[in-house]
PyMOL Python script that loads the backbone (N, CA, C, O; Angstrom):
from pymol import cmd

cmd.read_pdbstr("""\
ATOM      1  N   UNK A   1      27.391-151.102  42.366  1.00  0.00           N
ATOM      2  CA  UNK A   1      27.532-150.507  41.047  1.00  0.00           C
ATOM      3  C   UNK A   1      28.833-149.715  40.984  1.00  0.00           C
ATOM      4  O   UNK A   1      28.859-148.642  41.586  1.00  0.00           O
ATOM      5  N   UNK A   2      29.840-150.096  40.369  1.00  0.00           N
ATOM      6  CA  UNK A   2      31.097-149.728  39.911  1.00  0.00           C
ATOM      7  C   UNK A   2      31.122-148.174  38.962  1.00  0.00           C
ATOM      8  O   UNK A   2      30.384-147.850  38.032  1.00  0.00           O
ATOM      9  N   UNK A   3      32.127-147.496  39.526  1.00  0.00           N
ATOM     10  CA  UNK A   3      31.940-146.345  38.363  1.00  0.00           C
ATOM     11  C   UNK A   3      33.326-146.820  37.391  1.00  0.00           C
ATOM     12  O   UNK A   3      34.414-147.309  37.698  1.00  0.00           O
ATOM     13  N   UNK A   4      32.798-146.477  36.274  1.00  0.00           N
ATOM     14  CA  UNK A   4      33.708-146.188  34.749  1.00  0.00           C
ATOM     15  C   UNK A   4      35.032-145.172  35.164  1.00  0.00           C
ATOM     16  O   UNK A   4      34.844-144.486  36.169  1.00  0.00           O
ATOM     17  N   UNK A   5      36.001-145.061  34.654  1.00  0.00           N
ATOM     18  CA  UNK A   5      37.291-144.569  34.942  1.00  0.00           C
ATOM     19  C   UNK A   5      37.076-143.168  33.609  1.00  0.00           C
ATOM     20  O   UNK A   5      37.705-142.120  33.760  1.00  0.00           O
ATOM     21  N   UNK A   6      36.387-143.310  32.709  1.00  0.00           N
ATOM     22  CA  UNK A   6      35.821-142.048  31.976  1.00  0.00           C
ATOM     23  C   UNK A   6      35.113-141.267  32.688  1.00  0.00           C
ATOM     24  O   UNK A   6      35.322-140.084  32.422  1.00  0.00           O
ATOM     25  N   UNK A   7      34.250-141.478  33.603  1.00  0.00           N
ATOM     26  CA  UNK A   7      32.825-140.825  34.463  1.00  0.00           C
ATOM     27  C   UNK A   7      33.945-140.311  35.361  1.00  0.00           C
ATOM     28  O   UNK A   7      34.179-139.112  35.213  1.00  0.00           O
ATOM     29  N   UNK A   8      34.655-140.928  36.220  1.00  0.00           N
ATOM     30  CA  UNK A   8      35.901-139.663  37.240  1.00  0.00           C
ATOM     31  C   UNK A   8      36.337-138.812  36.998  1.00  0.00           C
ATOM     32  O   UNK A   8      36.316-137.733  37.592  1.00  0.00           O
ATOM     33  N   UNK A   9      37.131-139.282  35.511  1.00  0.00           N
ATOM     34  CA  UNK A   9      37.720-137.977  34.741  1.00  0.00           C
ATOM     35  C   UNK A   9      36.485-136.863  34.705  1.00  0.00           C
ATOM     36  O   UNK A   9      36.523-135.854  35.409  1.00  0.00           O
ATOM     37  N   UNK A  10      35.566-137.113  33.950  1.00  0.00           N
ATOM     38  CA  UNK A  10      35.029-136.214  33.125  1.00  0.00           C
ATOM     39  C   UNK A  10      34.223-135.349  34.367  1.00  0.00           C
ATOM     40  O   UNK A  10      33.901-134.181  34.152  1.00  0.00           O
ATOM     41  N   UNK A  11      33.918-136.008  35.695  1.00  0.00           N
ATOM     42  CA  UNK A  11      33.413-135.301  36.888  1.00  0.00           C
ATOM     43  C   UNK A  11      34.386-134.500  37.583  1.00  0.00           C
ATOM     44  O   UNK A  11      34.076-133.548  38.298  1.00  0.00           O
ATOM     45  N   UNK A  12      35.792-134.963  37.330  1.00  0.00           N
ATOM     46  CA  UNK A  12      36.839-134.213  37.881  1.00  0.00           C
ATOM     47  C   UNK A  12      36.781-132.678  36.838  1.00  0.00           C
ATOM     48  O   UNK A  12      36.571-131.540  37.258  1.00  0.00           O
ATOM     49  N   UNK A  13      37.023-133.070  35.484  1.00  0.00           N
ATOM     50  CA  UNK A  13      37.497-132.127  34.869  1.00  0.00           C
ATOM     51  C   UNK A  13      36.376-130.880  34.829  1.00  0.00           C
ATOM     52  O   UNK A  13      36.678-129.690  34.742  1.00  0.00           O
ATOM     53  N   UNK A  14      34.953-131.445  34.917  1.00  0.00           N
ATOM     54  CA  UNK A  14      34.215-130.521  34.840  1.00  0.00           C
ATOM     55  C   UNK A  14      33.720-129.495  35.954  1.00  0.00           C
ATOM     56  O   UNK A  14      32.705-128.798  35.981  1.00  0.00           O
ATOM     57  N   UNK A  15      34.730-129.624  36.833  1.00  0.00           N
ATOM     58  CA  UNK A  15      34.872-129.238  38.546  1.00  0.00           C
ATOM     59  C   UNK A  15      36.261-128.450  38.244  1.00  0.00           C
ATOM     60  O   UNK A  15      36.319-127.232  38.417  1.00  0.00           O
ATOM     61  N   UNK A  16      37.339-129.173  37.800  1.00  0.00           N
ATOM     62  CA  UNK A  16      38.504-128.024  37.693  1.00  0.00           C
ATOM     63  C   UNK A  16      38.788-128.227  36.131  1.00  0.00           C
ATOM     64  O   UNK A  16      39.606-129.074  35.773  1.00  0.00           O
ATOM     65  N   UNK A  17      38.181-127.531  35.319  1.00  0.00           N
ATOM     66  CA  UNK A  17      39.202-127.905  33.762  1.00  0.00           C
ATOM     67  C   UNK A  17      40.226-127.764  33.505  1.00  0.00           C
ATOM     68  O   UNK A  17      40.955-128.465  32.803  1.00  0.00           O
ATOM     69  N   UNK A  18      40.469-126.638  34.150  1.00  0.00           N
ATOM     70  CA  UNK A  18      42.286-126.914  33.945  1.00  0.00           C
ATOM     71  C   UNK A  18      43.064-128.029  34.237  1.00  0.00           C
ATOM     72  O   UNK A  18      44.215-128.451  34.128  1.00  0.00           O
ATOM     73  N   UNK A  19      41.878-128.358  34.686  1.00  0.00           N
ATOM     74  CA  UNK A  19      43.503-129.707  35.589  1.00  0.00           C
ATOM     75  C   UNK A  19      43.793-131.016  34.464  1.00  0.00           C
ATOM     76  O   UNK A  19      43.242-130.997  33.363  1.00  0.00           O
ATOM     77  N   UNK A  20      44.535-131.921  34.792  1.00  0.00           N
ATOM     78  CA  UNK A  20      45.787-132.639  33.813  1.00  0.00           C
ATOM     79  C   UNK A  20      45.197-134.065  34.486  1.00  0.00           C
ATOM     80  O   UNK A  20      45.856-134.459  35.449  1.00  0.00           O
ATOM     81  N   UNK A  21      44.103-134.844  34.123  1.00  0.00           N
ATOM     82  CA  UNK A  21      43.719-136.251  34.854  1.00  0.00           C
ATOM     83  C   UNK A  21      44.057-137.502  34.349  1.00  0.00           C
ATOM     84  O   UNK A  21      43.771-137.918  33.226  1.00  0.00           O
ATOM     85  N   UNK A  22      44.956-138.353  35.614  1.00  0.00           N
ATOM     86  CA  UNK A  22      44.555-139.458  34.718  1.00  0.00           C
ATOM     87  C   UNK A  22      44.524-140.636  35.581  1.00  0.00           C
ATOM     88  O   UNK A  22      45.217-140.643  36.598  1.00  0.00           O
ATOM     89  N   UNK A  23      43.737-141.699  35.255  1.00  0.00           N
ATOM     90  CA  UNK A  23      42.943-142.505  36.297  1.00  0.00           C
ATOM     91  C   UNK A  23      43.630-143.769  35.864  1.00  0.00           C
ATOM     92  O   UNK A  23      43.844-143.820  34.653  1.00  0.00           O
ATOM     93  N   UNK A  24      44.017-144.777  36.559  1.00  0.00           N
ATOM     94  CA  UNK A  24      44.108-145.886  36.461  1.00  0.00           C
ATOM     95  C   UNK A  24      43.176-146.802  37.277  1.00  0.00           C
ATOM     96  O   UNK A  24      42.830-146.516  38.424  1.00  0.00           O
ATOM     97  N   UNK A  25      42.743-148.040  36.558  1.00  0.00           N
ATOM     98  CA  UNK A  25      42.050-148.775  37.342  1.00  0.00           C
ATOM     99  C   UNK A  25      42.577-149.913  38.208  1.00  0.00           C
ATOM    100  O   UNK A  25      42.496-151.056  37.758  1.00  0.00           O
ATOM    101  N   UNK A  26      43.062-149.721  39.304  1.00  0.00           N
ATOM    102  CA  UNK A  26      43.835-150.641  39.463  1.00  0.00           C
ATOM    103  C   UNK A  26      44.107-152.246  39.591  1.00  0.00           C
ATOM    104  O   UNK A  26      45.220-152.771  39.551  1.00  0.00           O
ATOM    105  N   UNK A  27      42.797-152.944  39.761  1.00  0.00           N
ATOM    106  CA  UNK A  27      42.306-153.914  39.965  1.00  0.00           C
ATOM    107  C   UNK A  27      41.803-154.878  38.808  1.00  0.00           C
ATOM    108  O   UNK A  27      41.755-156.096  38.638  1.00  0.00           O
ATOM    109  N   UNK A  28      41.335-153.364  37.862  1.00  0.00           N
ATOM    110  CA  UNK A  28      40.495-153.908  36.750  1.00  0.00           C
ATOM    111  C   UNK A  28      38.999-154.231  37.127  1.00  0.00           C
ATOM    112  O   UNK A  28      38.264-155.010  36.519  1.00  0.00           O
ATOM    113  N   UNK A  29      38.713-153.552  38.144  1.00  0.00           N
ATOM    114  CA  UNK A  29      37.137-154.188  38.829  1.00  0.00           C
ATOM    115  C   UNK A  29      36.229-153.128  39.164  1.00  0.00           C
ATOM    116  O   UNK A  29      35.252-153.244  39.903  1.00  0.00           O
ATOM    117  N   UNK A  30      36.544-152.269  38.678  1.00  0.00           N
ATOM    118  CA  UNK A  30      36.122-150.261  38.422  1.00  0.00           C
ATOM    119  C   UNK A  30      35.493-150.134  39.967  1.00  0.00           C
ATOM    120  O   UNK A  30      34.416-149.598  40.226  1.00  0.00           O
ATOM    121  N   UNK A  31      36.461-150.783  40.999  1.00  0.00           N
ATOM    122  CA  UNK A  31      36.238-150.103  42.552  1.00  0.00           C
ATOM    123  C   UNK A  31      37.408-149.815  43.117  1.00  0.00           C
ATOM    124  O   UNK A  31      37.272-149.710  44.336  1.00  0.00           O
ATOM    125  N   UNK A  32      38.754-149.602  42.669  1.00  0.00           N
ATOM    126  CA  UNK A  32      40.135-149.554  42.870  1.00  0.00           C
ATOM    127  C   UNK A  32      40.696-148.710  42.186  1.00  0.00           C
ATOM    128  O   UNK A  32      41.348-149.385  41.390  1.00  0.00           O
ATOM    129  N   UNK A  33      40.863-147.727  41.983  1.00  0.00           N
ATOM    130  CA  UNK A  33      41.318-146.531  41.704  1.00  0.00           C
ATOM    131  C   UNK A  33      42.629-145.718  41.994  1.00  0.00           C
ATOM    132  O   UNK A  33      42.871-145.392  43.156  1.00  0.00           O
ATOM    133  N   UNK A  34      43.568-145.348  40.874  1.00  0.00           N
ATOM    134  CA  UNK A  34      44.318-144.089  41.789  1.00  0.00           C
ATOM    135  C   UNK A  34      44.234-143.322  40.652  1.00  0.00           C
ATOM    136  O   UNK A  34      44.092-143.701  39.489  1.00  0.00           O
ATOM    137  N   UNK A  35      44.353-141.985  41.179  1.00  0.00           N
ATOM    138  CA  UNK A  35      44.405-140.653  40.205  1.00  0.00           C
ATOM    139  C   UNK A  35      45.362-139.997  40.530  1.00  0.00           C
ATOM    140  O   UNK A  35      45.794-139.905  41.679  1.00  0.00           O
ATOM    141  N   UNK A  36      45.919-139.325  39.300  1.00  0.00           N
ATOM    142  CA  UNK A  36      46.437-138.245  39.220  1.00  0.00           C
ATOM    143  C   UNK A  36      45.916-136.877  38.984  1.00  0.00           C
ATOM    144  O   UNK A  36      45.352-136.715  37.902  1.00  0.00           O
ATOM    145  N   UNK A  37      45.991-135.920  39.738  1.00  0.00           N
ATOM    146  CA  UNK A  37      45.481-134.299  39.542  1.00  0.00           C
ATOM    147  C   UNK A  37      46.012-133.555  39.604  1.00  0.00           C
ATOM    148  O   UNK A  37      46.603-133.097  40.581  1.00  0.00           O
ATOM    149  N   UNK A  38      45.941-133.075  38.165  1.00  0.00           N
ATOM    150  CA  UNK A  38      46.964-131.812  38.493  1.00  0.00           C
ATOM    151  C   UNK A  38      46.443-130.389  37.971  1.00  0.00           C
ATOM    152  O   UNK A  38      46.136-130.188  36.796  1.00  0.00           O
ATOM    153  N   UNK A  39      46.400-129.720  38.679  1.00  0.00           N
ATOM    154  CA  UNK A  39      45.471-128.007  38.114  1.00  0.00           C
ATOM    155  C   UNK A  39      46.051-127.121  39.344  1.00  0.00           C
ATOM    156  O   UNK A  39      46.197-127.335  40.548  1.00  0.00           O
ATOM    157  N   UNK A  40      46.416-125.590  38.137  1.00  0.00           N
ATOM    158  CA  UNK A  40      46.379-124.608  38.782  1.00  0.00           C
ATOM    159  C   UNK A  40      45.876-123.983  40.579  1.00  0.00           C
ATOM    160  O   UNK A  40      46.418-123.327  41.468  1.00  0.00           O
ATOM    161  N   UNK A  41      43.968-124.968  40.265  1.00  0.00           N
ATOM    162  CA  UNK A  41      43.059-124.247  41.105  1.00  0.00           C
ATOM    163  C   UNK A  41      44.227-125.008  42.287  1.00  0.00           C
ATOM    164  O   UNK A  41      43.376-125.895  42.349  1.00  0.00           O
ATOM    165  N   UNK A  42      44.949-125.315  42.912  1.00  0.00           N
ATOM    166  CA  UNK A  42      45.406-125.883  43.762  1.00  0.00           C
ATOM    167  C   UNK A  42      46.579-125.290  44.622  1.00  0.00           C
ATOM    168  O   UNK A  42      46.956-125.727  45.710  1.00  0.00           O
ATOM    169  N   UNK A  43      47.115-124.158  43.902  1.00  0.00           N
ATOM    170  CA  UNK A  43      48.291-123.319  44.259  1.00  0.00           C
ATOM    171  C   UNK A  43      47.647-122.673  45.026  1.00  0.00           C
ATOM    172  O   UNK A  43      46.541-122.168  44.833  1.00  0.00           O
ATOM    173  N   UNK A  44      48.936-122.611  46.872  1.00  0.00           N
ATOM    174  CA  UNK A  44      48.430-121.967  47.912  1.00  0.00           C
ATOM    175  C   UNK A  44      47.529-122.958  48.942  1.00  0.00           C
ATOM    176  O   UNK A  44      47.703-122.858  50.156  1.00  0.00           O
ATOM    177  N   UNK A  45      46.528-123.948  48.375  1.00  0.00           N
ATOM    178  CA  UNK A  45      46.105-124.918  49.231  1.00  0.00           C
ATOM    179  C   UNK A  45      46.793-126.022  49.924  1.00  0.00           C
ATOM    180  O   UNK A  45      47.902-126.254  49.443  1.00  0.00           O
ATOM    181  N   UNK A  46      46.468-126.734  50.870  1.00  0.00           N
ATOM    182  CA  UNK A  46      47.811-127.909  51.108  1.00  0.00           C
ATOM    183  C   UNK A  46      46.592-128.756  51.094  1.00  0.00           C
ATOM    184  O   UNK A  46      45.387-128.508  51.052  1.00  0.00           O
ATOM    185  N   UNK A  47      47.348-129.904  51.146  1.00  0.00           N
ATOM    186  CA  UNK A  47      46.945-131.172  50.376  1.00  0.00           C
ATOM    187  C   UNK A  47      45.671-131.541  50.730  1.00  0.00           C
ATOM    188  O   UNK A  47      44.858-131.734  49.825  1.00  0.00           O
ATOM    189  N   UNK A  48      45.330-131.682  51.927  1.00  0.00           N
ATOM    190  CA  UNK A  48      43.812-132.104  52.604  1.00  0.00           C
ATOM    191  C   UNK A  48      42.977-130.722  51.608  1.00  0.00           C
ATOM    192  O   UNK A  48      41.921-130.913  51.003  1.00  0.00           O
ATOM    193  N   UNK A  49      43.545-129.697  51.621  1.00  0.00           N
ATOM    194  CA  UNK A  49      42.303-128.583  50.861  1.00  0.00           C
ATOM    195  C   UNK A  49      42.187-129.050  49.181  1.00  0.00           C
ATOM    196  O   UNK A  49      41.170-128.727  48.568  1.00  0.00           O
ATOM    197  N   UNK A  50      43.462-129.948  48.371  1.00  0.00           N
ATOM    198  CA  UNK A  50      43.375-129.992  47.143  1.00  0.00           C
ATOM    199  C   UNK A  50      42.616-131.232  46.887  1.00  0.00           C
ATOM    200  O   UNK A  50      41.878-131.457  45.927  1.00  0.00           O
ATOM    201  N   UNK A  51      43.000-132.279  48.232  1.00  0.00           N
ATOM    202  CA  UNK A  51      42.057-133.638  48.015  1.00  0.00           C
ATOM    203  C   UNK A  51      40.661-133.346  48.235  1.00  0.00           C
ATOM    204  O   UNK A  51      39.930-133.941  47.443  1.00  0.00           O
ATOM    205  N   UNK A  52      39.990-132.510  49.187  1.00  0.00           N
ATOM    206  CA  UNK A  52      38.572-131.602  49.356  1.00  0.00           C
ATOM    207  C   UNK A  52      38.046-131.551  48.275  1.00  0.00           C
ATOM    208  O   UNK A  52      36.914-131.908  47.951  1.00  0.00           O
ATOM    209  N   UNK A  53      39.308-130.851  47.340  1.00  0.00           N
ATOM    210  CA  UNK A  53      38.439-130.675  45.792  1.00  0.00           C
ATOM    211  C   UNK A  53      37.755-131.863  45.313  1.00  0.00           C
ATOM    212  O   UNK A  53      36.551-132.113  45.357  1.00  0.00           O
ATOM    213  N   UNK A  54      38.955-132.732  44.730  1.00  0.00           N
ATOM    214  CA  UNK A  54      38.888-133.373  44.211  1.00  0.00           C
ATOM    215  C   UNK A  54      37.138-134.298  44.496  1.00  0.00           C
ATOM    216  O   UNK A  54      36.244-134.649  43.725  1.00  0.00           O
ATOM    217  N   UNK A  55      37.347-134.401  46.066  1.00  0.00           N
ATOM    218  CA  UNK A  55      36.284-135.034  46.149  1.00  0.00           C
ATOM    219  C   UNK A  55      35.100-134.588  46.512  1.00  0.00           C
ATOM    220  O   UNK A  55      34.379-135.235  47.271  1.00  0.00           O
ATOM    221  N   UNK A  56      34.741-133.352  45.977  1.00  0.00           N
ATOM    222  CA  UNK A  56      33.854-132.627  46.147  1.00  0.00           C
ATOM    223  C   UNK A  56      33.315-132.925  44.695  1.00  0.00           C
ATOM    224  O   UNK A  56      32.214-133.197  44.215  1.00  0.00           O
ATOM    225  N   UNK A  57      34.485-132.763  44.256  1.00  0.00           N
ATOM    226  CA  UNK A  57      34.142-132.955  42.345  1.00  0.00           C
ATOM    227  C   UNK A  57      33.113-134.129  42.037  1.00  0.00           C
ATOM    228  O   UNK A  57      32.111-133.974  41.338  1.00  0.00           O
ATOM    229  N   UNK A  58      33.490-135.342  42.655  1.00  0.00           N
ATOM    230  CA  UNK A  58      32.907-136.428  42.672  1.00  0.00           C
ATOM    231  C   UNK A  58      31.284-136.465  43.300  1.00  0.00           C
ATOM    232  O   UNK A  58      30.588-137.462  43.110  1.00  0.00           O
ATOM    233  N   UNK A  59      30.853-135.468  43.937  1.00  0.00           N
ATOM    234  CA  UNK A  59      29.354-135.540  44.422  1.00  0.00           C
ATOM    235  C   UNK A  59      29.107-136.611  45.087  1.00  0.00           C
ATOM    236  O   UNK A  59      28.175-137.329  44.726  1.00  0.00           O
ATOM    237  N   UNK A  60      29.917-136.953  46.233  1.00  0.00           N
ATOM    238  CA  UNK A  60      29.081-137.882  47.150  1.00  0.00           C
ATOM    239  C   UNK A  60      29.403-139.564  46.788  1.00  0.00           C
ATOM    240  O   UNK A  60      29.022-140.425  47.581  1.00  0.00           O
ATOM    241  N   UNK A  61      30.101-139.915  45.583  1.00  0.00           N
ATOM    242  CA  UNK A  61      29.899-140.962  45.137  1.00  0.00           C
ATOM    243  C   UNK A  61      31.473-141.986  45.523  1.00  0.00           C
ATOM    244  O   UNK A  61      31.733-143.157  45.244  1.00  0.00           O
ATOM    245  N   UNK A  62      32.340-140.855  46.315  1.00  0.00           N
ATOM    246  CA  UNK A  62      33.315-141.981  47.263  1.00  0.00           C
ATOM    247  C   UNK A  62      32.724-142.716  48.382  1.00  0.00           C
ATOM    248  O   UNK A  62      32.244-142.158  49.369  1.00  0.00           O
ATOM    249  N   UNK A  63      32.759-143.702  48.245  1.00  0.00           N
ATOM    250  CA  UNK A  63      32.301-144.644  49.290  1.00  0.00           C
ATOM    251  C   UNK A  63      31.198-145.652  49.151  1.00  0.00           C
ATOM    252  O   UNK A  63      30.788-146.630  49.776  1.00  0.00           O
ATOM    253  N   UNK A  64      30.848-144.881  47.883  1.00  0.00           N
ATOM    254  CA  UNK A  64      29.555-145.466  47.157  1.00  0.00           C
ATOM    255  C   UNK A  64      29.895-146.464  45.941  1.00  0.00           C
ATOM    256  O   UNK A  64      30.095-147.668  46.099  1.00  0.00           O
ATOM    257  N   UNK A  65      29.935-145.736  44.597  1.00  0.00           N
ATOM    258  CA  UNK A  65      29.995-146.259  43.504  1.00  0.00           C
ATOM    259  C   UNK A  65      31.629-146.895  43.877  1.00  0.00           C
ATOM    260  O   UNK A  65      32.196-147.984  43.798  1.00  0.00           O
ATOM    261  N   UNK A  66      31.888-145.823  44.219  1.00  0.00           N
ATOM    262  CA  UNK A  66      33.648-145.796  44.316  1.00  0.00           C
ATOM    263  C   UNK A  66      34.037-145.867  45.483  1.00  0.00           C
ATOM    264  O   UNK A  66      33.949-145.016  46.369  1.00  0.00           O
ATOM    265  N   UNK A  67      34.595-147.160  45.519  1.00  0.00           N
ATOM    266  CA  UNK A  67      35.295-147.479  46.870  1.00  0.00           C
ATOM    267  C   UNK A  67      36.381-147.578  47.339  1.00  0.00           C
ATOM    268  O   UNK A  67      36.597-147.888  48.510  1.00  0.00           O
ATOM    269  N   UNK A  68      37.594-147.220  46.131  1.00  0.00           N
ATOM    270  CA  UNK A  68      38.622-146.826  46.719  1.00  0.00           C
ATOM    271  C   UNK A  68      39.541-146.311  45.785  1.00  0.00           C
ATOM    272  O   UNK A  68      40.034-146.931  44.843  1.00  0.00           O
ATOM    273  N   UNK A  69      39.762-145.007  46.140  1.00  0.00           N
ATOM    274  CA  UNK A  69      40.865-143.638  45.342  1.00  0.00           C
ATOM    275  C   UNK A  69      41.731-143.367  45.764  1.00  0.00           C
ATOM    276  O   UNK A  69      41.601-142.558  46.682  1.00  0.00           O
ATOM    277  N   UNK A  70      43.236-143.834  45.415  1.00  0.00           N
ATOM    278  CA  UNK A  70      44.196-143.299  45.574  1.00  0.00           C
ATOM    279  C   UNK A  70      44.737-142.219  44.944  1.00  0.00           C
ATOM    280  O   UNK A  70      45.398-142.387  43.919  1.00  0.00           O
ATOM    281  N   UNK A  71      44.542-141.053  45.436  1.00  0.00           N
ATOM    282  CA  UNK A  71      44.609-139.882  45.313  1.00  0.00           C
ATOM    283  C   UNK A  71      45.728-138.875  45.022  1.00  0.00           C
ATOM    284  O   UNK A  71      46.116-138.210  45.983  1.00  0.00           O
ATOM    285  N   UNK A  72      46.245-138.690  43.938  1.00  0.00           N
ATOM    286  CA  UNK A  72      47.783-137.793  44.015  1.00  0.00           C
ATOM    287  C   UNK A  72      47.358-136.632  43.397  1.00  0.00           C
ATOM    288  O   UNK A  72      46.773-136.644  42.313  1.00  0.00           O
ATOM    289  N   UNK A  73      47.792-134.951  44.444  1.00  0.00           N
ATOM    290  CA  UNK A  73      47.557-133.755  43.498  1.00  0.00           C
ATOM    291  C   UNK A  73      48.677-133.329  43.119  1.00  0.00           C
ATOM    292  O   UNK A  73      49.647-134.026  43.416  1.00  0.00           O
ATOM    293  N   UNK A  74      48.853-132.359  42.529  1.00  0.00           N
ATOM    294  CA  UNK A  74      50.307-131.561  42.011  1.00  0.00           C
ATOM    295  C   UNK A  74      49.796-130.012  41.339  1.00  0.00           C
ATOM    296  O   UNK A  74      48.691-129.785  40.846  1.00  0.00           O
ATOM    297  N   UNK A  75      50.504-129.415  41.426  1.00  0.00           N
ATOM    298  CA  UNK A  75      50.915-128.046  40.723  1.00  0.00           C
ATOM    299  C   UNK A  75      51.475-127.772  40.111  1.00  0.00           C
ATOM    300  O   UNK A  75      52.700-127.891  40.102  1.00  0.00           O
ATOM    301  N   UNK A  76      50.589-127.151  39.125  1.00  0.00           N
ATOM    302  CA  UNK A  76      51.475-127.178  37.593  1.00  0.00           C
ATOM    303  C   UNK A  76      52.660-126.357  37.982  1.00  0.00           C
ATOM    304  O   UNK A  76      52.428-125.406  38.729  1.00  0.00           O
ATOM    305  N   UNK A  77      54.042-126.591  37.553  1.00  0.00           N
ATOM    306  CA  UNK A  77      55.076-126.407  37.644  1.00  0.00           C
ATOM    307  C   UNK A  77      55.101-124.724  37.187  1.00  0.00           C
ATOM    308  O   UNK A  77      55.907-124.002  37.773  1.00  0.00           O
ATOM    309  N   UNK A  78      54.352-124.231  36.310  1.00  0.00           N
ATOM    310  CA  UNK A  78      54.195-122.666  35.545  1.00  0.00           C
ATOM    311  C   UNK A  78      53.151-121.888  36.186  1.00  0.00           C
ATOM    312  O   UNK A  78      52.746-120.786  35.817  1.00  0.00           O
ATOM    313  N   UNK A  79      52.692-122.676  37.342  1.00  0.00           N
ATOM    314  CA  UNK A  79      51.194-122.243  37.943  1.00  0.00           C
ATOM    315  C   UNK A  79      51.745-121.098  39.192  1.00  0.00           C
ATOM    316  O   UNK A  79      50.925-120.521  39.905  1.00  0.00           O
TER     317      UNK A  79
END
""", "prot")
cmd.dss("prot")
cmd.show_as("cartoon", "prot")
cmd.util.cbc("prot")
cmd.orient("prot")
């Protein structure tokens, strides 16, 4: 069972709202994924602590629904 590229966002955003998401599907086969993330909550962490988030956000469902996320974070430039 494939997840929707709306359901990431909206599990991401509701974990960091600030942050700036946006998902491409890459395959077209809703198991190929890369994201973009970008939020505040991330200033001061390095990257393994901002990807943590991210996939904490997700509840368990990398490896599962979702089998593969290519993952990019960033900091807001004003953050």
């Amino acid at each position: 069972m494939a997840m929707e590229a709306g359901e990431i966002e909206r599990m991401i955003r509701e974990a960091l709202p600030d942050a700036v998401v946006r998902i491409d599907d890459l395959r077209g086969d809703g198991d190929h994924y890369a994201a973009y993330v970008e939020s505040a909550t991330f200033k001061g962490k390095t990257r393994v602590a901002q990807h943590q988030l991210v996939y904490a956000a997700l509840k368990g469902r990398m490896g599962n629904e979702l089998h593969a996320l290519a993952l990019t974070t960033a900091v807001p430039k004003d953050a």
